[in-house]
C-alpha positions in Angstrom: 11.2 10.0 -14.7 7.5 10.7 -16.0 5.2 10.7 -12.7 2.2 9.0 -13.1 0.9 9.4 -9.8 1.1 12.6 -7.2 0.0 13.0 -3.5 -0.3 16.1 -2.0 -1.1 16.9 1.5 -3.6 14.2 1.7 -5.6 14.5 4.5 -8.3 11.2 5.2 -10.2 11.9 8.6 -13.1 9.5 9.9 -15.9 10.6 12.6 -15.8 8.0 15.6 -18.1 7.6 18.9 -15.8 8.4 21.0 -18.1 8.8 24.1 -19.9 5.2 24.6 -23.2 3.3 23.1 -25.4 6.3 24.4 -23.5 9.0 23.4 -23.4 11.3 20.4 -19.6 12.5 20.9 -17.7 12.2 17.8 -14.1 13.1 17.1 -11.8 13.1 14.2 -10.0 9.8 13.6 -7.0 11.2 11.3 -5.8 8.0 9.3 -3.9 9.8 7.2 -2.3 13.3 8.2 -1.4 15.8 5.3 0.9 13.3 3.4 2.9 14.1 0.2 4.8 11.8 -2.1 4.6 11.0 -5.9 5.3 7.6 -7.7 7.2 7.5 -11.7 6.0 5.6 -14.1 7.2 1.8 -14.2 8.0 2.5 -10.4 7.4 0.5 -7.2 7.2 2.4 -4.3 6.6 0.5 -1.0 4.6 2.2 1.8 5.6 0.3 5.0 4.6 0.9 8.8 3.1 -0.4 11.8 -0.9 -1.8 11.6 -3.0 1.3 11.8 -0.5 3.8 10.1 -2.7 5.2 7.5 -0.9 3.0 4.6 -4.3 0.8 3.4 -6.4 4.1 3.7 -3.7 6.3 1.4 -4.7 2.9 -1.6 -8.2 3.1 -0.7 -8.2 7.1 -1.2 -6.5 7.2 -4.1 -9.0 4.4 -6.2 -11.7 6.0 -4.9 -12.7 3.9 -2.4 -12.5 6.7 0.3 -13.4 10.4 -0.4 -10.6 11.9 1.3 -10.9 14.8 3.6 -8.3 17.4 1.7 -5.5 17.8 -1.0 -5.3 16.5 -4.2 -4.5 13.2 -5.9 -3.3 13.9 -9.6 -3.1 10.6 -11.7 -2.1 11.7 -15.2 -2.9 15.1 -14.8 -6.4 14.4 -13.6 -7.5 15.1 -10.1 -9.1 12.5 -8.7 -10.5 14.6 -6.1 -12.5 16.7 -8.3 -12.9 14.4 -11.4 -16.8 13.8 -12.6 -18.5 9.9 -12.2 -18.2 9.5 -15.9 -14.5 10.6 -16.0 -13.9 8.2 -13.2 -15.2 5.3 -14.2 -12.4 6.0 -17.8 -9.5 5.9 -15.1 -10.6 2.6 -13.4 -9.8 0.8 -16.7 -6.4 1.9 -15.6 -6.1 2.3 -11.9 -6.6 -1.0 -10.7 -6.1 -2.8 -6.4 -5.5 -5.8 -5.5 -6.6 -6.6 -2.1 -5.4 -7.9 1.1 -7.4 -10.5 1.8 -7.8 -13.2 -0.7 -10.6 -14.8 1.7 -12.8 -11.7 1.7 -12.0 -10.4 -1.4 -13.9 -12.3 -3.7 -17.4 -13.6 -4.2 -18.1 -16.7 -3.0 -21.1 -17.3 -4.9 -19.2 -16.3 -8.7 -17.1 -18.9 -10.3 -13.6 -18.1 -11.1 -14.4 -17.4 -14.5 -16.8 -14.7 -13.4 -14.9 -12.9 -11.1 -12.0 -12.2 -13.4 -14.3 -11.4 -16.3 -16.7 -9.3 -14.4 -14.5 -6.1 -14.6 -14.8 -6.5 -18.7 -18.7 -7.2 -18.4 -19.0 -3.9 -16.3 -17.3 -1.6 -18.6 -18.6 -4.0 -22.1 -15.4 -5.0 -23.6 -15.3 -7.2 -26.5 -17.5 -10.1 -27.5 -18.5 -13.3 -25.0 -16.2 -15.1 -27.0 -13.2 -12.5 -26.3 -14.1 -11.8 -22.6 -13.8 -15.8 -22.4 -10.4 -16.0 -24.3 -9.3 -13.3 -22.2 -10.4 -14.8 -19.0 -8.3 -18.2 -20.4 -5.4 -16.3 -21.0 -4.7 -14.1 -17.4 -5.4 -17.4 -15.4 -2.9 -18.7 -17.5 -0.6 -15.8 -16.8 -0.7 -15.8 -13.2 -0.2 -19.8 -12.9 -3.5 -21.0 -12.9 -5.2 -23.5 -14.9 -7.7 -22.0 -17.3 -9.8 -25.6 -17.0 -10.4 -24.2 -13.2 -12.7 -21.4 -14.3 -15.9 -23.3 -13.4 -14.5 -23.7 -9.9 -15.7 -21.3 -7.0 -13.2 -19.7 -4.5 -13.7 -22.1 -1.7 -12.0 -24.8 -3.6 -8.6 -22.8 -4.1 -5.8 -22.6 -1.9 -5.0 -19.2 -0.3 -2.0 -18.7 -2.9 -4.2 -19.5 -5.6 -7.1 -16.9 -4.4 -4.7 -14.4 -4.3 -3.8 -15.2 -8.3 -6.8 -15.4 -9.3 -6.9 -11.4 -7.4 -4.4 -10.6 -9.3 -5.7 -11.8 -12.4 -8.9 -9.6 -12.1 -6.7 -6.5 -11.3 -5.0 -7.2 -14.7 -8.2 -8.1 -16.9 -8.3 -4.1 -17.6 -5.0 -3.7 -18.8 -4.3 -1.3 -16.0 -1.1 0.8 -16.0 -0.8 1.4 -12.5 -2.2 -1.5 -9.6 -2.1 -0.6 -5.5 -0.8 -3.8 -4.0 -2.4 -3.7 -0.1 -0.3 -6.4 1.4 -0.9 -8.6 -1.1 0.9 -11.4 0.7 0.8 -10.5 4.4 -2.4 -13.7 4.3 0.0 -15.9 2.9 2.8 -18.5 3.5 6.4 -17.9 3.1 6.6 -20.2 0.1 4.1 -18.7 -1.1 4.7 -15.2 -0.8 7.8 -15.5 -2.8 6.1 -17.1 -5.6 3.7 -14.1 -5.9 6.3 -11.6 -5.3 8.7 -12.8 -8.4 5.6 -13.1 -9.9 4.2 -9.7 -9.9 7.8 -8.5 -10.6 7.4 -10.5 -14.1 4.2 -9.4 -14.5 5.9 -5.7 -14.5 8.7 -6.5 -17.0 6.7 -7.9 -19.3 3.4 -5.3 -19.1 5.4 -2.5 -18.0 3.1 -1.6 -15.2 4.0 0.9 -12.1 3.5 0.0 -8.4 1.8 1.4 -4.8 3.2 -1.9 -2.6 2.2 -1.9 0.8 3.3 -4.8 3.2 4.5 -5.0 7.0 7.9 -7.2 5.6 10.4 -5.1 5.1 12.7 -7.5 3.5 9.8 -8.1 1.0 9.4 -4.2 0.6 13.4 -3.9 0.0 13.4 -6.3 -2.4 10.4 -5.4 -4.9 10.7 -1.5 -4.1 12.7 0.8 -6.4 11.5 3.9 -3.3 10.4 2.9 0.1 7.9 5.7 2.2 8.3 4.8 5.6 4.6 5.9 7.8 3.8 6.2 11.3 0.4 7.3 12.6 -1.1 9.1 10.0 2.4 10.7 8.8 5.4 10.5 6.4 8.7 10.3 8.7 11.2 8.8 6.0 11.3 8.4 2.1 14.1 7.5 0.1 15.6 4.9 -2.0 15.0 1.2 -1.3 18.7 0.3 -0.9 19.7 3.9 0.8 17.1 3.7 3.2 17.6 0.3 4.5 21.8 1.2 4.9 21.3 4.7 5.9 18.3 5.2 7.6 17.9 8.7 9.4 14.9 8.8 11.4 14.8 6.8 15.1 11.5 5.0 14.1 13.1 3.7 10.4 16.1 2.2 12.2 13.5 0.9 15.2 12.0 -1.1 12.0 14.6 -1.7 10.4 16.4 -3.6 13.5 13.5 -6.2 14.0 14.1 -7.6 10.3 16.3 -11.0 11.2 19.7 -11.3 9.7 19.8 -14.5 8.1 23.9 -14.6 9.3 24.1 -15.6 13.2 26.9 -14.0 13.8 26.0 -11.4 12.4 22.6 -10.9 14.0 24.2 -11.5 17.5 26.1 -8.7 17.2 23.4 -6.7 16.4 21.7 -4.4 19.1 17.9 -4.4 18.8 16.3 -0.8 18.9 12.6 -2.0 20.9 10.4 0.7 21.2 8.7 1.5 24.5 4.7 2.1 25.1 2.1 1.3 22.2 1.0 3.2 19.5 -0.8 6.2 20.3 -4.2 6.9 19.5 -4.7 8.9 16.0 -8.0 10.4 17.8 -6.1 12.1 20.2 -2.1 12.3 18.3 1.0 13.4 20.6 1.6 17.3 19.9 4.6 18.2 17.9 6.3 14.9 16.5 3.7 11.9 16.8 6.4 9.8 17.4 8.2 11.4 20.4 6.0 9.5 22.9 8.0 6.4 21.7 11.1 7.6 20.6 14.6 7.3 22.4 15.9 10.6 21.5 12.7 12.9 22.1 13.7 16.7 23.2 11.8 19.4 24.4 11.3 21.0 20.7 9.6 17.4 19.8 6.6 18.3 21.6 6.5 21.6 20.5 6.9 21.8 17.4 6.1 19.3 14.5 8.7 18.4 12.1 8.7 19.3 8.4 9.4 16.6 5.9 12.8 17.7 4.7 15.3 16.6 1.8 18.5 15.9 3.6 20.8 14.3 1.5 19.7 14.4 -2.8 16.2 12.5 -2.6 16.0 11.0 1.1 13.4 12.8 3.3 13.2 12.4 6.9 10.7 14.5 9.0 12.6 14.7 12.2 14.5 17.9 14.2 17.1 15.9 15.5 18.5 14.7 11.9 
């Protein structure tokens, strides 16, 4: 498979106060860790994990949104990390996000129209005519009524804001678009309605995937790879169906246990893997395995020694001693 997109040892660090209003002490916030992984082209990978993980920073690194801290982000053979303004501003045409949270994600003061045509007023495509047409046509695509243009976001549902994200994401003809939990904000109803509806909108304009979402059932379902993160680090990759049968690492199958069966006899069977403590701080990380702190079968080398990311069986990677 051609890869469009490769991660390598992508660091992201931010400098907190760590030592109150009326002190100058900063320390490293590591949000993301040295992480690796690539995605193919026409491929949905799914980066899933616990709030505060590093997964929104990783999409917000790699548009550009974040200057990251070290390695290299190669889209297309061009490194983003070392790519000039003017070279940049070619790839956005192509490198598109759509964002959490449709409430804070666009203006309330632009109409509809606006928002989704803004992107083709910024970088001067076609005519006001065309812009127009084109605006008519990917509110049409994602469900909306193109008579709705003249309407501001206040008056839409929060389904219908996150359509009309999607549609601005798409008004470049982009060939790769970072999903951050694009329906975490939304209802159940709704999220399946985006969901089949960004897998159409795949088919049909063949575009590739970065999905990140807390729902694991979602993830399993849209994903063709799932990379599984926990503070600031990798601890599982592999393929959507593998992973969620076979998964090796003790925080995978900790995640993978609080996903409901919909079967009760089946999910009273079931043993629960609950996790004890809270999420360490990435200021100050656990030495050796970040995750030992909170993992059942922590051993003396866990705190030692961190674990490499390793291939274990064909594609699936697990970073974890004890596997």
């Amino acid at each position: 498979m051609d890869t469009i997109l490769k991660v390598e040892h992508l660091k992201k660090y931010f400098a907190v106060n760590t030592g109150g209003p009326f002190s100058r002490a900063m320390s490293s916030l590591k949000a993301v860790d040295d992480i690796s992984f690539d995605v193919g082209r026409g491929e949905t990978v799914g980066l899933v994990g616990e709030t505060g993980c590093g997964k929104t920073t990783i999409g917000r690194t790699i548009v550009g949104l974040y200057k990251p801290t070290a390695g290299t982000i190669t889209y297309c053979d061009e490194n983003l990390c070392t790519i000039t303004p003017e070279a940049m501003r070619k790839v956005r045409q192509k490198l598109q996000m759509i964002f959490q949270d449709p409430y804070a994600s666009l203006n309330p003061r632009m109409t509809v129209g606006g928002i989704v045509e803004e992107p083709m007023d910024i970088f001067g495509i076609g005519t006001v005519k065309e812009r127009h047409e084109r605006v008519q046509e990917l509110l049409r695509t994602v469900g909306l009524n193109p008579e709705q243009s003249n309407r501001f976001p206040h008056e839409f549902s929060g389904g219908q804001r996150q359509r009309i994200g999607i549609a601005r994401a798409l008004a470049m003809n982009p060939e790769f678009v970072i999903a951050d939990e694009p329906i975490s904000a939304l209802d159940v109803s709704i999220q399946a309605q985006i969901v089949n509806m960004l897998e159409d909108l795949q088919s049909r304009l063949g575009l590739t995937y970065l999905f990140i979402a807390h729902d694991l059932a979602m993830v399993k379902h849209i994903s063709n790879r799932v990379v599984v993160l926990y503070l600031g680090k990798i601890a599982e990759i592999d393929e959507s169906v593998d992973i969620y049968k076979h998964p090796l690492h003790p925080y995978t199958k900790a995640l993978l246990s609080a996903v409901p069966i919909p079967d009760p006899q089946i999910e009273r069977k079931r043993q629960r893997v609950v996790l004890k403590g809270d999420l360490p701080s990435p200021v100050s990380p656990p030495s050796g395995c970040h995750f030992r702190t909170r993992c059942p079968i922590a051993e003396s080398i866990c705190a030692e020694k961190e674990p490499e990311l390793r291939a274990v069986d064909g594609n699936h990677m697990v970073a974890c001693h004890l596997v």
